[in-house]
C-alpha positions as CSV (number, residue, x, y, z in Angstrom):
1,X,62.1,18.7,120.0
2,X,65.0,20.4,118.3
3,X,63.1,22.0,115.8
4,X,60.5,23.2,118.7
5,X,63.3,24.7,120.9
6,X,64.8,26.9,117.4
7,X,61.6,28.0,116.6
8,X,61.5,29.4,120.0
9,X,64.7,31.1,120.4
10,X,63.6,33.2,117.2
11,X,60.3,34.7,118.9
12,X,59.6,38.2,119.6
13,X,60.6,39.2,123.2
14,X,58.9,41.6,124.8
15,X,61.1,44.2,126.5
16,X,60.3,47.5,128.5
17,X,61.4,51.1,127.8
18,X,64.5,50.4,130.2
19,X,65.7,47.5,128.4
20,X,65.9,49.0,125.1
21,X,70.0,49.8,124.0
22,X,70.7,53.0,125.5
23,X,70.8,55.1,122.3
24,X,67.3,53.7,121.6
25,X,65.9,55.5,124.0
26,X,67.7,58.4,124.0
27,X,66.5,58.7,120.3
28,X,62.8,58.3,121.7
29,X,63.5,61.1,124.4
30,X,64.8,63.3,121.7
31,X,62.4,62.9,119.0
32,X,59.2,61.7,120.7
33,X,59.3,62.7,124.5
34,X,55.6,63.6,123.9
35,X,54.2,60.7,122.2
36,X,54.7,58.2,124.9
37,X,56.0,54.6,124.8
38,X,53.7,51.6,124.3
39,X,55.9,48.1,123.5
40,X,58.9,47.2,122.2
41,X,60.3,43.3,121.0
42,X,63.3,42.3,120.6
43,X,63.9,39.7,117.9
44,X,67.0,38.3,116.1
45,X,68.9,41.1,118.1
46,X,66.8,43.9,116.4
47,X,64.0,45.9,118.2
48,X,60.8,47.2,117.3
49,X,59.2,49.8,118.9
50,X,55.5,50.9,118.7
51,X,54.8,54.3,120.6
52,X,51.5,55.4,121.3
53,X,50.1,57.3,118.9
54,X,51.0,54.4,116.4
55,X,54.8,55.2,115.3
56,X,56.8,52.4,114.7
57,X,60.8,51.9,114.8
58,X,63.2,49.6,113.8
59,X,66.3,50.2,116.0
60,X,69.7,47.8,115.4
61,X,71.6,45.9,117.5
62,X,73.6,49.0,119.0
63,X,69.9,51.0,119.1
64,X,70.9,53.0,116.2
65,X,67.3,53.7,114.3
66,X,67.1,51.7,110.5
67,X,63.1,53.0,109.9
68,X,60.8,55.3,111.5
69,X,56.6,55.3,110.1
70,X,54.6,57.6,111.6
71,X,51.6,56.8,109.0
72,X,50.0,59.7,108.6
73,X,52.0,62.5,111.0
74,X,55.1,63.6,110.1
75,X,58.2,62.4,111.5
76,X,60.4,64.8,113.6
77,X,62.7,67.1,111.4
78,X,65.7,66.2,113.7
79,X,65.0,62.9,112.7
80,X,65.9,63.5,108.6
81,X,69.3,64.2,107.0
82,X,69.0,67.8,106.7
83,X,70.0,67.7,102.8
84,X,67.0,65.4,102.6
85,X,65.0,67.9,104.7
86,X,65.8,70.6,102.3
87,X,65.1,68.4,99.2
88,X,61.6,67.5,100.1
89,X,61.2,71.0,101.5
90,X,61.9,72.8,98.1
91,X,60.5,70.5,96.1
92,X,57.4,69.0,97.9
93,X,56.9,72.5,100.0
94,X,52.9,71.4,100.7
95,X,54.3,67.4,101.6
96,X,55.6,66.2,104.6
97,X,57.8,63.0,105.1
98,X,55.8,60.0,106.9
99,X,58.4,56.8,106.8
100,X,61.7,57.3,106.5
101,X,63.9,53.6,106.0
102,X,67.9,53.5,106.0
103,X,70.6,51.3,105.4
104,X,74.1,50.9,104.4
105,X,73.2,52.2,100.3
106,X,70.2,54.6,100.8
107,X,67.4,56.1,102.3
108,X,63.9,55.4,101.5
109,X,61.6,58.1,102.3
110,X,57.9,58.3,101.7
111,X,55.6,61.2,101.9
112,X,52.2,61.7,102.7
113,X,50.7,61.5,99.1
114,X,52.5,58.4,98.7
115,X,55.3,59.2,96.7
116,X,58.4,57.7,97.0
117,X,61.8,59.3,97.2
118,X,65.2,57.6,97.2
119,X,68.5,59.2,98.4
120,X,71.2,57.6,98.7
121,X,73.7,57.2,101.9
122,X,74.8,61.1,101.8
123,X,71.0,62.5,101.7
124,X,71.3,63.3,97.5
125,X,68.3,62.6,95.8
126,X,68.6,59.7,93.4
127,X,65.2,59.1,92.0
128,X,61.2,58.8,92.6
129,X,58.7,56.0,92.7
């Protein structure tokens, strides 16, 4: 019974718009007012969003946003660290930026022919993949 009730307490949530953290949705409002909200889960104090036309994001505890995937659109400008803006600008200028994934070291970003970039925390390019 014990193992039942853990496994339980670590299940996806579903939540509404409303009862994402307050930055979440402010980030949604500012980056993707258009695009519309479809579901969101909560689990292990993290939340996933999916909007509608597919975009996913990983928001923290606080609603702060760890990854955006837009798949094959690309993801909001105001959404990048501007020096990473500029350095996929200059030196992919026909590219666009699809996922972008953060955390405490470095970003992640991937374009839309499938390269990977790596930055690391202050948006300075450290290397491809």
């Amino acid at each position: 019974m014990g193992v039942m009730a853990l496994a339980f307490v670590s299940c996806d949530r579903p939540l509404t718009f409303e009862k994402l953290p307050q930055q979440a949705q402010q980030f949604i409002n500012q980056n993707f007012k258009d695009v519309g909200f479809l579901s969101a889960m909560k689990d292990d104090g993290k939340y996933d969003v999916v909007l509608k036309d597919g975009t996913e994001i990983e928001f923290t505890r606080k609603g702060e946003w760890e990854k955006v995937d837009c798949h094959l659109t690309e993801i909001p400008a105001a959404v990048i660290p501007p020096t990473i803006l500029a350095y996929v600008q200059a030196q992919f200028p026909t590219n666009f930026i699809v996922k972008i994934d953060k955390d405490f070291r470095e970003y992640d970003v991937e374009l839309n022919n499938n390269i990977d970039l790596k930055f690391d925390k202050n948006g300075n390019f450290m290397y491809a993949d």
